[in-house]
Structure formats: C-alpha cells, structure tokens
C-alpha positions, 0 to 999 in steps of 0.5 A: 156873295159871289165876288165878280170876274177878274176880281182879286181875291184870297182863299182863307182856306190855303192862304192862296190869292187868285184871280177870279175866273168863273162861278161853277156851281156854288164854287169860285174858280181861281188862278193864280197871279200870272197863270197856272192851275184853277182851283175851287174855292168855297164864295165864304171862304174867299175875301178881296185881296189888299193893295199890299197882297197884290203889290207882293204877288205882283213882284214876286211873279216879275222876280220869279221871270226874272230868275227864268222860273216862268215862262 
C-alpha cells in the first residue's frame, strides 16, 4: 500500500524520514523535512514515522535555521 501525500514516513533503506510527495510509477517520492531534494523510494521499504521521529526532525531543522545552516 502506497502511503498517502504528505504522510510522514521513513525510507528503511538509507534510515531517511521524508514527507510523501507523490506516486510516480511503483515508487514513493520524498523530500526531506524542511525541503530539499526528492527521492524515490520503494512503497515496501517505507513505514509511517513516529511522533518521536517527527518530534527529532522537527527540532533539528529549527536548530539548524537557528545556526543560519537553512534558508
């Protein structure tokens, strides 16, 4: 099952957690929290991210504005 747009999720492959951007073809399209580059991910290979997971990438984005790291 494909998960739904804008879902948070994990790519199990590369430890990644993205947002869910599209279904192209049999693959899922992420981005990363805050922007950046897609990628292609493989529907199995991908599960719903944690509070926990979100809660982390959440605040190491702000940190990272914060140091001028961001746009």
């Amino acid at each position: 099952m494909k998960p739904p747009i804008g879902s948070y999720v994990v790519d199990t492959c590369n430890g990644r957690m993205g947002i869910v951007m599209g279904h192209e073809g049999p693959y899922v399209q992420l981005r990363p929290y805050g922007g950046g580059k897609e990628w292609d991910a493989e529907p199995g290979a991908v599960r719903r991210a944690t509070q926990t997971e979100r809660l982390s990438a959440a605040t190491a984005y702000a940190n990272a504005r914060s140091r001028g790291e961001v746009p």
